[in-house]
PDB file as gemmi writes it, atoms N, CA and C in Angstrom:
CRYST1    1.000    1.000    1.000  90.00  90.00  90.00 P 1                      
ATOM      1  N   UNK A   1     -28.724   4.889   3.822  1.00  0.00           N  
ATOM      2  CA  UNK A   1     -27.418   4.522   3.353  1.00  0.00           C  
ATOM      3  C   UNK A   1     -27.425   3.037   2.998  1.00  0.00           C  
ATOM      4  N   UNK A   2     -26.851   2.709   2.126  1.00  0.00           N  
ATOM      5  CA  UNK A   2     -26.951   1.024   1.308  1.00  0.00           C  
ATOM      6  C   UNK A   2     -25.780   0.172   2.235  1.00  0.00           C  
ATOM      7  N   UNK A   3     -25.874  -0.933   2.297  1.00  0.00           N  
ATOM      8  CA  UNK A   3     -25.229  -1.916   2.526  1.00  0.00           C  
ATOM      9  C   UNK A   3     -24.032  -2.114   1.881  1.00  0.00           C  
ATOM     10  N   UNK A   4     -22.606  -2.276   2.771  1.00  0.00           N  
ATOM     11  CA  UNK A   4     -21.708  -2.132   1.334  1.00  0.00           C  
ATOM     12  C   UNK A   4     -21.243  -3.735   1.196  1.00  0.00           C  
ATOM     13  N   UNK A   5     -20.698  -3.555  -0.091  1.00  0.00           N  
ATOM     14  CA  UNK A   5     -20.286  -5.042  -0.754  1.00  0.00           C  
ATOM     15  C   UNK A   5     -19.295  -5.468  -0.352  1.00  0.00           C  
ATOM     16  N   UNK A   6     -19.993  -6.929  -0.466  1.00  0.00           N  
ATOM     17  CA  UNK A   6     -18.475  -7.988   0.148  1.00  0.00           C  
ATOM     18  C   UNK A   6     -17.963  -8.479  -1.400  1.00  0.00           C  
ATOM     19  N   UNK A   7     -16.625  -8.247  -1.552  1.00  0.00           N  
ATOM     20  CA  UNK A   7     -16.202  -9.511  -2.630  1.00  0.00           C  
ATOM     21  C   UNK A   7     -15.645 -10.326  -1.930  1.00  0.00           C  
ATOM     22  N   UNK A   8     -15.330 -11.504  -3.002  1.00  0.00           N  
ATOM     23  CA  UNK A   8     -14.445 -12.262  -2.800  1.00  0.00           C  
ATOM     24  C   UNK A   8     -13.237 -12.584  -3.225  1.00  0.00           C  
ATOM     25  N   UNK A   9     -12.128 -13.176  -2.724  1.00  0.00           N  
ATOM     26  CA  UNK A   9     -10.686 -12.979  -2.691  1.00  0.00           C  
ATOM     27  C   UNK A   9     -10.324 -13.585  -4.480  1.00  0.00           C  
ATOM     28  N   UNK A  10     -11.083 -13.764  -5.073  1.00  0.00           N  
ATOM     29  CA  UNK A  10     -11.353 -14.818  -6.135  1.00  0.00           C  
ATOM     30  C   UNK A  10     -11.607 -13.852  -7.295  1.00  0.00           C  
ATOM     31  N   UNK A  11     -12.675 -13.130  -6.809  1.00  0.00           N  
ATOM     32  CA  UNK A  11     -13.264 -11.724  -7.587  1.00  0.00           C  
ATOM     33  C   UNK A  11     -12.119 -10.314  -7.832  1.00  0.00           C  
ATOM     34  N   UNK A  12     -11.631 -10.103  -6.744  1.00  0.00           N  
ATOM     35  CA  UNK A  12     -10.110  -9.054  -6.879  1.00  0.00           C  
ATOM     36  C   UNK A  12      -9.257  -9.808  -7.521  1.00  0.00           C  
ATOM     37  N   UNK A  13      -8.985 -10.878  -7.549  1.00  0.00           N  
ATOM     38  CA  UNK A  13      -8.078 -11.181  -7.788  1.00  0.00           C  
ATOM     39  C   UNK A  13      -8.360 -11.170  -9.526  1.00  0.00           C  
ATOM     40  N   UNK A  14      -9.670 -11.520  -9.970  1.00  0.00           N  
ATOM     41  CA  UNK A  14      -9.789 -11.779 -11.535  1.00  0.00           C  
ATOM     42  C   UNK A  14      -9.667 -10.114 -11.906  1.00  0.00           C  
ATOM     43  N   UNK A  15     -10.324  -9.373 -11.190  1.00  0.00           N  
ATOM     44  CA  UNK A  15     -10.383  -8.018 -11.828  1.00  0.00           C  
ATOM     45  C   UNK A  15      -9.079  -7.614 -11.425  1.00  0.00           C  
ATOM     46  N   UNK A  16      -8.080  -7.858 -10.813  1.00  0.00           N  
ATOM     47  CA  UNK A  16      -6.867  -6.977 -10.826  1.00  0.00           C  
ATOM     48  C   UNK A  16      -6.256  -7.591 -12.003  1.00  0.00           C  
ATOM     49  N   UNK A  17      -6.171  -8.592 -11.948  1.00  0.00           N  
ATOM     50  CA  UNK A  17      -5.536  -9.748 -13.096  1.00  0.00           C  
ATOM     51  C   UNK A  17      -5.468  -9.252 -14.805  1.00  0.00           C  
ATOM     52  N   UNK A  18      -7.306  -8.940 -14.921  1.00  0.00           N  
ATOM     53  CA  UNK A  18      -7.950  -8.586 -16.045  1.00  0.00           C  
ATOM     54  C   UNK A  18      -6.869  -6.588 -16.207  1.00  0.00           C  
ATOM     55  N   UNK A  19      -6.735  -6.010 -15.002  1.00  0.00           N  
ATOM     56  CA  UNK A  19      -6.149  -4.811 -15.377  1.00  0.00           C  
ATOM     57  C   UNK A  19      -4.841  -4.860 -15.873  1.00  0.00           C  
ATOM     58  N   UNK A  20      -4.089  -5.629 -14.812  1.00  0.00           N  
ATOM     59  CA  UNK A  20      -2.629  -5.687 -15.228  1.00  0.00           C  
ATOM     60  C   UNK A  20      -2.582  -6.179 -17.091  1.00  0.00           C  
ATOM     61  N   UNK A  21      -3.159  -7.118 -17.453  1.00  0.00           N  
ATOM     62  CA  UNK A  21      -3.195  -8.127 -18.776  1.00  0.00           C  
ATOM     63  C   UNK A  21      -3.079  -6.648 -19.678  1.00  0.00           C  
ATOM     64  N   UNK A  22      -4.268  -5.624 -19.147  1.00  0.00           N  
ATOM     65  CA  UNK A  22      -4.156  -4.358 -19.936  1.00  0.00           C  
ATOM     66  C   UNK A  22      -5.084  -4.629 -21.648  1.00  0.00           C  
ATOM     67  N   UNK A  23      -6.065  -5.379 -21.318  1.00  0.00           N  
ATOM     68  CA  UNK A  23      -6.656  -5.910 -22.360  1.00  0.00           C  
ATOM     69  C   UNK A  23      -7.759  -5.019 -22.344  1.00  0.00           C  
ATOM     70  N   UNK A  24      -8.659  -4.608 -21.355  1.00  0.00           N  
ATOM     71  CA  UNK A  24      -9.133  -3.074 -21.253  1.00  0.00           C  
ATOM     72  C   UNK A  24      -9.144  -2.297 -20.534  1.00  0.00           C  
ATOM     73  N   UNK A  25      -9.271  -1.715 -20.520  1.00  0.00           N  
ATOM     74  CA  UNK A  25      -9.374  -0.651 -20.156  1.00  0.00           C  
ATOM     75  C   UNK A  25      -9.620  -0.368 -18.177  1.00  0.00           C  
ATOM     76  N   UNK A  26      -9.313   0.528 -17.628  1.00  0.00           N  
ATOM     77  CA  UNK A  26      -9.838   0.374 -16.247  1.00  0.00           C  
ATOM     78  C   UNK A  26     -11.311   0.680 -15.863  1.00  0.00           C  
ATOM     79  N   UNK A  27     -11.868   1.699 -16.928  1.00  0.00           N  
ATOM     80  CA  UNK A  27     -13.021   1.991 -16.817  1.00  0.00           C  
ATOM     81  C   UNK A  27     -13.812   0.654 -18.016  1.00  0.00           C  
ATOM     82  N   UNK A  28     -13.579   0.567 -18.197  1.00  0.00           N  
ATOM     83  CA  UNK A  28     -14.141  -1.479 -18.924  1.00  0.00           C  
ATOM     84  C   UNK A  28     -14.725  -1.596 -18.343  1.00  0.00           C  
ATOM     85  N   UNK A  29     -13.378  -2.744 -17.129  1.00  0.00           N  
ATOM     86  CA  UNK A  29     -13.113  -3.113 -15.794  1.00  0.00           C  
ATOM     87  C   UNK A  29     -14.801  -2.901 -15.104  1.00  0.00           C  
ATOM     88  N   UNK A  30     -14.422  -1.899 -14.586  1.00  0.00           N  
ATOM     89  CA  UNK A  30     -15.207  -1.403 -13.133  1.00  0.00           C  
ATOM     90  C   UNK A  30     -16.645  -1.101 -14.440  1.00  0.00           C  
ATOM     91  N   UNK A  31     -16.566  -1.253 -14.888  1.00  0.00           N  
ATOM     92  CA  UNK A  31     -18.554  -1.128 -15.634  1.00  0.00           C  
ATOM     93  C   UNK A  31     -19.027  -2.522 -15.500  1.00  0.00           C  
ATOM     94  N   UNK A  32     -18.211  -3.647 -16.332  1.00  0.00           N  
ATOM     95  CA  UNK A  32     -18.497  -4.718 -16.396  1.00  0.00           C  
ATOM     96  C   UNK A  32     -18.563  -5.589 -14.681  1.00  0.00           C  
ATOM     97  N   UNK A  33     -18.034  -4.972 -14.335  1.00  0.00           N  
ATOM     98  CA  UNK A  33     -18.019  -5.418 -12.888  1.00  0.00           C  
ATOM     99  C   UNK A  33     -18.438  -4.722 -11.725  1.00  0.00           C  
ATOM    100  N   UNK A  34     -18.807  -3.514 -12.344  1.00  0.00           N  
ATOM    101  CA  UNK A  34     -19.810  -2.563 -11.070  1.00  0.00           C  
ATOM    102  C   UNK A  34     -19.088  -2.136 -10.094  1.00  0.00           C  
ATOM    103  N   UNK A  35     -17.843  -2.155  -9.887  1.00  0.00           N  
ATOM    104  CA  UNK A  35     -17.157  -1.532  -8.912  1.00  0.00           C  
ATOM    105  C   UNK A  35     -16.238  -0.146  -9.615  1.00  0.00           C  
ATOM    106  N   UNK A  36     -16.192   0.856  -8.257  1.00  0.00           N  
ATOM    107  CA  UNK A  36     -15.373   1.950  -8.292  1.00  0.00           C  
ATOM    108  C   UNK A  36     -13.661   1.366  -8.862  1.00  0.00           C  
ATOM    109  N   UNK A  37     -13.428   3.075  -9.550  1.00  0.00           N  
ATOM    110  CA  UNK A  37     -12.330   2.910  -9.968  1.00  0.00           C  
ATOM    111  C   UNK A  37     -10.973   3.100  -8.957  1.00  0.00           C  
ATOM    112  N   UNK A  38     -11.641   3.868  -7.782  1.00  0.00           N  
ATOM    113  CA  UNK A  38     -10.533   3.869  -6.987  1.00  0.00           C  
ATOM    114  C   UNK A  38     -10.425   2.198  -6.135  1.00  0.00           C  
ATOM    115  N   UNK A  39     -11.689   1.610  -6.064  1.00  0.00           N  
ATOM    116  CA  UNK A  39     -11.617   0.187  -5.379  1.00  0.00           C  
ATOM    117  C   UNK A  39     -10.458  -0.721  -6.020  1.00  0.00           C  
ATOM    118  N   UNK A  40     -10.708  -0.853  -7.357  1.00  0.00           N  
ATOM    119  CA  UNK A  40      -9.653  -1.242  -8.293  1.00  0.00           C  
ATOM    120  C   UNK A  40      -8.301  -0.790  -8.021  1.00  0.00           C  
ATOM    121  N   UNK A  41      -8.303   0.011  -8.043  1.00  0.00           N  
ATOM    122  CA  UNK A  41      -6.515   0.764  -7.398  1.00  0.00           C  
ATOM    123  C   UNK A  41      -6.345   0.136  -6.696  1.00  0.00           C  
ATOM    124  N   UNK A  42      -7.136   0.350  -5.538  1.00  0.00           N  
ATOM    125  CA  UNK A  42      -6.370   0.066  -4.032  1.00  0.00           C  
ATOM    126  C   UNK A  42      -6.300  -1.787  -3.659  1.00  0.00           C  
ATOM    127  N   UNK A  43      -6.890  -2.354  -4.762  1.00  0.00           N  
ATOM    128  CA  UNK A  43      -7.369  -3.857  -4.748  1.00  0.00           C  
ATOM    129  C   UNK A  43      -5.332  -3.853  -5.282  1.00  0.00           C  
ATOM    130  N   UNK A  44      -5.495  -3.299  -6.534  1.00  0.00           N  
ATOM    131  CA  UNK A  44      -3.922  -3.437  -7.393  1.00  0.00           C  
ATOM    132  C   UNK A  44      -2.855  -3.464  -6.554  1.00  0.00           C  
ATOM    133  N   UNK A  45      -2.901  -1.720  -5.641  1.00  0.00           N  
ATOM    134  CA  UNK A  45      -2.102  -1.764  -4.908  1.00  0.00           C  
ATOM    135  C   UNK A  45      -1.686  -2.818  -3.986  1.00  0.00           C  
ATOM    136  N   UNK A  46      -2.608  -3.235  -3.318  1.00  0.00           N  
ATOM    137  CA  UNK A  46      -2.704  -4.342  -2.410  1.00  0.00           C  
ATOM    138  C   UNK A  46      -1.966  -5.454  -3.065  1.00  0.00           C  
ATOM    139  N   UNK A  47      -2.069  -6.308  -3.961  1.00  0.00           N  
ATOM    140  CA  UNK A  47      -1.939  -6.924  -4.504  1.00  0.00           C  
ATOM    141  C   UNK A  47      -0.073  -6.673  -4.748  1.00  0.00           C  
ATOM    142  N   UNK A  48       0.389  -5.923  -5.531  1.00  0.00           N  
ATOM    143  CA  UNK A  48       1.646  -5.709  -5.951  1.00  0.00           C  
ATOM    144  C   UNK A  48       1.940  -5.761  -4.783  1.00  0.00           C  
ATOM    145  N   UNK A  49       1.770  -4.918  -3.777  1.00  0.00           N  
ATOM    146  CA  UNK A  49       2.652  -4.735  -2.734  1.00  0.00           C  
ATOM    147  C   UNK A  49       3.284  -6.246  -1.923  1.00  0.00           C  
ATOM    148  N   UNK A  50       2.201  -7.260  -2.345  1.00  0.00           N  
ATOM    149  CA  UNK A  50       2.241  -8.353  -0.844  1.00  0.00           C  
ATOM    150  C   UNK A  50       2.954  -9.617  -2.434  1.00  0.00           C  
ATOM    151  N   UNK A  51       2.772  -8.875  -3.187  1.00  0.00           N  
ATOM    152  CA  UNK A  51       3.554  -9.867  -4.591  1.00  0.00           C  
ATOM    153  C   UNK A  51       4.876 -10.846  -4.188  1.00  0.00           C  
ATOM    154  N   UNK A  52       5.562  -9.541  -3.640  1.00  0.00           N  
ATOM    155  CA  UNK A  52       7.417 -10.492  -3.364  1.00  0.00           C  
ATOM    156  C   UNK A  52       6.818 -11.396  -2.236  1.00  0.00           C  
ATOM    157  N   UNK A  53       6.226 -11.337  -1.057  1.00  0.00           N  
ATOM    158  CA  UNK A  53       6.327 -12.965  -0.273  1.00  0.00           C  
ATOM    159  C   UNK A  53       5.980 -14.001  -0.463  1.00  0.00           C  
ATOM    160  N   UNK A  54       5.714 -13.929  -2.318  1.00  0.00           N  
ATOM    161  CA  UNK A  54       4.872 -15.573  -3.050  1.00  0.00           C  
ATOM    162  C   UNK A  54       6.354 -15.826  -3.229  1.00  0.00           C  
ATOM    163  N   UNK A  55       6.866 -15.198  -3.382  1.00  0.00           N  
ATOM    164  CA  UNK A  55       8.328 -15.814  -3.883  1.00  0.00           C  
ATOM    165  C   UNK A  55       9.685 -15.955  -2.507  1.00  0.00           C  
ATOM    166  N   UNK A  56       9.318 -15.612  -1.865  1.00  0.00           N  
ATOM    167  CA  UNK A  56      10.085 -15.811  -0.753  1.00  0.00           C  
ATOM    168  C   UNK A  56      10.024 -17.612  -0.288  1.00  0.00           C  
ATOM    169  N   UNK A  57      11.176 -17.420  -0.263  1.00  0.00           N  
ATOM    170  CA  UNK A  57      11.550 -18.944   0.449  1.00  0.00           C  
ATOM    171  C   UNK A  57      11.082 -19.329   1.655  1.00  0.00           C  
ATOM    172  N   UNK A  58      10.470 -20.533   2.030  1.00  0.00           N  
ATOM    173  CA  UNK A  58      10.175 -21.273   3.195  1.00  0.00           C  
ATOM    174  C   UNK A  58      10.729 -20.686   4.614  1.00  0.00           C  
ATOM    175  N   UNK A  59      12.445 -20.340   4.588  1.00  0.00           N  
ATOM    176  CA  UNK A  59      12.847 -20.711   5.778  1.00  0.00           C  
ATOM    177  C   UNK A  59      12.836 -19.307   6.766  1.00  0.00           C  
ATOM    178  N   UNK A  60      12.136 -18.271   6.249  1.00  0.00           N  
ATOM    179  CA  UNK A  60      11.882 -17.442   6.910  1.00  0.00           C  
ATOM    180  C   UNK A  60      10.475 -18.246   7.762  1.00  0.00           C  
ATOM    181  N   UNK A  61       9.591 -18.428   7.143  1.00  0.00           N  
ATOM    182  CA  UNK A  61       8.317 -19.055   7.744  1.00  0.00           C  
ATOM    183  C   UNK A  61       8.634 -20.563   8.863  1.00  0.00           C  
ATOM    184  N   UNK A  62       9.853 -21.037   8.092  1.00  0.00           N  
ATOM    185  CA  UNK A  62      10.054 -22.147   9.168  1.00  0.00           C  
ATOM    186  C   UNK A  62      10.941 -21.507  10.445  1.00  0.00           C  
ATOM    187  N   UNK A  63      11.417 -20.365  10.601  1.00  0.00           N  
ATOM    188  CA  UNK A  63      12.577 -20.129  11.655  1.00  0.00           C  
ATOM    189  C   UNK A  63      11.089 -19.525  12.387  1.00  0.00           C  
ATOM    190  N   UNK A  64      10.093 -18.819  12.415  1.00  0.00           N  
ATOM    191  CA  UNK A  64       9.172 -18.474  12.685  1.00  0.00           C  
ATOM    192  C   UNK A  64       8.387 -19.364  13.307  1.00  0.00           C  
ATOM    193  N   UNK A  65       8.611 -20.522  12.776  1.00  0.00           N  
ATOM    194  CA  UNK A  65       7.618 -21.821  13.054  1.00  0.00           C  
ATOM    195  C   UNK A  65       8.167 -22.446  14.189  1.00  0.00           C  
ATOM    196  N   UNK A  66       9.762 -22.756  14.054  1.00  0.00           N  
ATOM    197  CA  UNK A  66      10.804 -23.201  15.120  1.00  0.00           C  
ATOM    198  C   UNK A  66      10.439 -21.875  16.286  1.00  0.00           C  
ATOM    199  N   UNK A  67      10.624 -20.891  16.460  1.00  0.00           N  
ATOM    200  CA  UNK A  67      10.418 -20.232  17.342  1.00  0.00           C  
ATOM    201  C   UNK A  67       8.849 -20.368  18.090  1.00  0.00           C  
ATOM    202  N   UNK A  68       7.923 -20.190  17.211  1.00  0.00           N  
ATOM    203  CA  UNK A  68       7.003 -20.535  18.136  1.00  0.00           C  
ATOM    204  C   UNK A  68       6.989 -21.886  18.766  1.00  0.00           C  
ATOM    205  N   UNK A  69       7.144 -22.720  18.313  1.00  0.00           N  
ATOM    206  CA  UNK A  69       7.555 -23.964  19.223  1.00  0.00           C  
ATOM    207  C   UNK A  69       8.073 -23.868  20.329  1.00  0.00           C  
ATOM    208  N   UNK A  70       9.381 -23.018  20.114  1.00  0.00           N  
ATOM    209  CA  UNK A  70      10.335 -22.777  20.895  1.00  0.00           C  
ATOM    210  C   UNK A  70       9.284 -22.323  22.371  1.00  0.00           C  
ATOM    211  N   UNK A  71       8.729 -21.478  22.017  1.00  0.00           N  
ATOM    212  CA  UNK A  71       8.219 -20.604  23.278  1.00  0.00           C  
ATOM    213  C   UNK A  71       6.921 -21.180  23.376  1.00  0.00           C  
ATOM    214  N   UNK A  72       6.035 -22.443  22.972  1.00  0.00           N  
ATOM    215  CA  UNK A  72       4.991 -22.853  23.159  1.00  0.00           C  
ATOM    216  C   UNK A  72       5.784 -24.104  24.550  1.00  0.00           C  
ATOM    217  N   UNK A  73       6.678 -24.815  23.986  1.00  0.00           N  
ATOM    218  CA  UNK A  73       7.269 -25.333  25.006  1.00  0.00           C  
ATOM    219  C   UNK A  73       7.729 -24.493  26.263  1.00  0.00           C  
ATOM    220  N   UNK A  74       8.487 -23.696  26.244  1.00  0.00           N  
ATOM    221  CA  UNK A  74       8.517 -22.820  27.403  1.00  0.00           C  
ATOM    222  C   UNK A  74       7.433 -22.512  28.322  1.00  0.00           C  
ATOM    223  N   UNK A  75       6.530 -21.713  27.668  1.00  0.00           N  
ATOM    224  CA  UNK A  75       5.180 -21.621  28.478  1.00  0.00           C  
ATOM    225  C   UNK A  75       5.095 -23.113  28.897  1.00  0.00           C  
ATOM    226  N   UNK A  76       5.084 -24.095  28.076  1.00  0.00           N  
ATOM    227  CA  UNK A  76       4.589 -25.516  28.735  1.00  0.00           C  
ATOM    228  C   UNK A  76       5.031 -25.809  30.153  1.00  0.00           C  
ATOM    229  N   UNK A  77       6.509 -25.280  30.145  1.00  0.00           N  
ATOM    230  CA  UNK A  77       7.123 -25.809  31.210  1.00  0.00           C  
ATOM    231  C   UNK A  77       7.135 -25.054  32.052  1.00  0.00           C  
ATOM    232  N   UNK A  78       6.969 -23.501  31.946  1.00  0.00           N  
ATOM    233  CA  UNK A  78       6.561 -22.499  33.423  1.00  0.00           C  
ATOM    234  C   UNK A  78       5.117 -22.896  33.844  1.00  0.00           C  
ATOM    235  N   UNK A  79       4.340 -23.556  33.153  1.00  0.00           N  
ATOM    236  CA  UNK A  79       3.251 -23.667  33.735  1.00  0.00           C  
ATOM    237  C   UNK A  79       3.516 -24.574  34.406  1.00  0.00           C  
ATOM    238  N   UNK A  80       4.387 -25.486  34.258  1.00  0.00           N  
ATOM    239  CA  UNK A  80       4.406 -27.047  35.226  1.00  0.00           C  
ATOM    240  C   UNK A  80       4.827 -26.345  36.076  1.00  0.00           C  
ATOM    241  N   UNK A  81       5.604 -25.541  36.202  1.00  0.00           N  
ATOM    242  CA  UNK A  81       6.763 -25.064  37.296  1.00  0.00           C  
ATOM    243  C   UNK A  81       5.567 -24.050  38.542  1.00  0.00           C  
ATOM    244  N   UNK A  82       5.412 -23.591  37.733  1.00  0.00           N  
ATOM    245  CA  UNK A  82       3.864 -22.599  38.873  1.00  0.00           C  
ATOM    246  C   UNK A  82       2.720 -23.729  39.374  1.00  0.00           C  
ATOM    247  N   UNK A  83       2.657 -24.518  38.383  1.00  0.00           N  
ATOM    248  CA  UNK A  83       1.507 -25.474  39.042  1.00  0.00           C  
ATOM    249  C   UNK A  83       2.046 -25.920  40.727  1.00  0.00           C  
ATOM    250  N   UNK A  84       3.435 -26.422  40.525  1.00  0.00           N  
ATOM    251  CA  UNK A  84       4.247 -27.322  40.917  1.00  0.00           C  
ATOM    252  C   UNK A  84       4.533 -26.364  42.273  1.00  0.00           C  
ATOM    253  N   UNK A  85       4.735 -25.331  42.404  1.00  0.00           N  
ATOM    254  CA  UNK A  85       4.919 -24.272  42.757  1.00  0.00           C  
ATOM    255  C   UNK A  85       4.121 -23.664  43.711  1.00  0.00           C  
ATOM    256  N   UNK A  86       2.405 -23.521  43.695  1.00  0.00           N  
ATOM    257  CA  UNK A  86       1.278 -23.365  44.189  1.00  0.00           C  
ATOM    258  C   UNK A  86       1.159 -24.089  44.932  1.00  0.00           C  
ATOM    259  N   UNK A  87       1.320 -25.421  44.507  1.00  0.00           N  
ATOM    260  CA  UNK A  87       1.229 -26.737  45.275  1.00  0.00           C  
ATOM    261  C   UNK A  87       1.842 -26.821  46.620  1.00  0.00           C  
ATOM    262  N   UNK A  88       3.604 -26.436  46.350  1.00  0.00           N  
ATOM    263  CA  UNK A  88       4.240 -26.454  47.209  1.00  0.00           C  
ATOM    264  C   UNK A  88       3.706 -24.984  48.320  1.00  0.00           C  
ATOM    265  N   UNK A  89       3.929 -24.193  48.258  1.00  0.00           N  
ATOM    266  CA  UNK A  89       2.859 -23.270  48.536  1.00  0.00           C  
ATOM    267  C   UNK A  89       2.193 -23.457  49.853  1.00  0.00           C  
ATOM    268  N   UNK A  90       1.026 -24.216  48.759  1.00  0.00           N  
ATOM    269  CA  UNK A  90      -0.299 -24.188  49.360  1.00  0.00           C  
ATOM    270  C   UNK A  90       0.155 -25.145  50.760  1.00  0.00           C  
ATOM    271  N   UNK A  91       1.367 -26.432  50.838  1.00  0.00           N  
ATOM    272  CA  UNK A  91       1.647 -26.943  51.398  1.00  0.00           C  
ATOM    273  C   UNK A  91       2.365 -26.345  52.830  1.00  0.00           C  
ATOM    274  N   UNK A  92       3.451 -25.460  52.325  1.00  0.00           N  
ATOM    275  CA  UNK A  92       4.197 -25.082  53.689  1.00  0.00           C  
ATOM    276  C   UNK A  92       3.302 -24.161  54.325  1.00  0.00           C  
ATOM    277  N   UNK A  93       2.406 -23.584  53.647  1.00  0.00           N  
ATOM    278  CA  UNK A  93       1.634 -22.334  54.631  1.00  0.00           C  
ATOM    279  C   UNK A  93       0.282 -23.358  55.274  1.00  0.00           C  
ATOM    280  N   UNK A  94       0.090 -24.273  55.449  1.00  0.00           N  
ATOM    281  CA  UNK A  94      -1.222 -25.126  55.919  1.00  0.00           C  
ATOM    282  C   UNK A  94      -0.720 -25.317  57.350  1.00  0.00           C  
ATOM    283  N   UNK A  95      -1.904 -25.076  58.408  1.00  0.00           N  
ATOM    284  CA  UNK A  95      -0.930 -25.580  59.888  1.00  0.00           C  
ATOM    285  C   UNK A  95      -0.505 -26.760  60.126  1.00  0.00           C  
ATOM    286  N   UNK A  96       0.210 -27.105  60.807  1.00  0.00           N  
ATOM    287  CA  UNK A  96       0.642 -28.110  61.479  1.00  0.00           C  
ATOM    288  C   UNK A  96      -0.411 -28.911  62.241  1.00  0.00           C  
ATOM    289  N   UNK A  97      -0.507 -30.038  61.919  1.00  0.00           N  
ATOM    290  CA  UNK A  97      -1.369 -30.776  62.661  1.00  0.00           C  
ATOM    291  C   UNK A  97      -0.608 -31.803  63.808  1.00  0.00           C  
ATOM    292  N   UNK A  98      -1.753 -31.892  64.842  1.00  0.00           N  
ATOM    293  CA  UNK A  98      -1.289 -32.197  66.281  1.00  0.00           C  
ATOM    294  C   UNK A  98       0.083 -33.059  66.451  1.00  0.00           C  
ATOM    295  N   UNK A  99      -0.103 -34.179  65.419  1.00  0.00           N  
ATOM    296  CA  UNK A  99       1.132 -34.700  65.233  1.00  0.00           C  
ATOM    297  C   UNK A  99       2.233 -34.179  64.735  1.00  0.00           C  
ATOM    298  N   UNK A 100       2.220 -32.902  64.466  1.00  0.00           N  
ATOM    299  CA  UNK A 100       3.782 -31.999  64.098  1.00  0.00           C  
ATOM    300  C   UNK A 100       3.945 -32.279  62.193  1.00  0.00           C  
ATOM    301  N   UNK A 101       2.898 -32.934  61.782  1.00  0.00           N  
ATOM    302  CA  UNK A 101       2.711 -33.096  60.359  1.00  0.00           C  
ATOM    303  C   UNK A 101       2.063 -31.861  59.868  1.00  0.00           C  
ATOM    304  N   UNK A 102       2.394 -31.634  58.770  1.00  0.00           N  
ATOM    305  CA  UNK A 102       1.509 -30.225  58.043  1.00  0.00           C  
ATOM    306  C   UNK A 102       0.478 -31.181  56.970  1.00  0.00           C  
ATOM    307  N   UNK A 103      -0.696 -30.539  57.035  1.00  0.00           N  
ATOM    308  CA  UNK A 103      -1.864 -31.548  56.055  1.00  0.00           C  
ATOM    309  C   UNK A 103      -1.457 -31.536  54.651  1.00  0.00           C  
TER     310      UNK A 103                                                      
END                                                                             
C-alpha cells in the first residue's frame, strides 16, 4: 500500500480557487494536479463551509478572549488559595512541641 499525500494549505487552496474561477474544468483540475476528484470536492466543501467566519467580526473572538482571561485568572487565584491552604493544613495537623508551639 503507498504512502498517502500531504498537501499544503497553499496547494487546496490554489486548486479550489482554480475550480470555483470555473476556467476548467474539474477533471482539468485533478489531471494537472494529480489529485482525485472526490479530494477536490471535499477540499471545496471544506472551504465554503468555514467561508462566513473570514467575515465575521472580531468581537465574537474578543468576548472569547476576555473569557479566557477571565478563567486563567481564576485558576490563578484558586491555586494561591489551595497553596495557601495546604500550608495551613500541613500546619494545624503537625504536633505540638514541648513548648505548647506547633512546628
Amino acid at each position: 500500500m503507498g504512502k498517502r499525500r500531504s498537501f499544503s494549505p497553499q496547494f487546496k487552496t490554489e486548486a479550489v480557487l482554480e475550480l470555483l474561477r470555473g476556467r476548467k474544468t474539474q477533471a482539468q483540475i485533478c489531471r494537472e494536479r494529480e489529485i482525485g476528484a472526490d479530494q477536490l470536492s471535499r477540499w471545496r466543501d471544506q472551504l465554503l463551509e468555514r467561508l462566513p467566519s473570514v467575515f465575521e467580526n472580531g468581537s465574537h473572538r474578543s468576548e472569547e478572549h476576555a473569557r479566557t482571561e477571565e478563567l486563567e485568572h481564576l485558576i490563578g487565584r484558586l491555586t494561591i488559595e489551595l497553596d495557601a491552604a495546604k500550608k495551613l493544613s500541613g500546619l494545624l495537623d503537625s504536633p505540638p512541641l514541648r513548648s505548647g508551639r506547633r512546628s
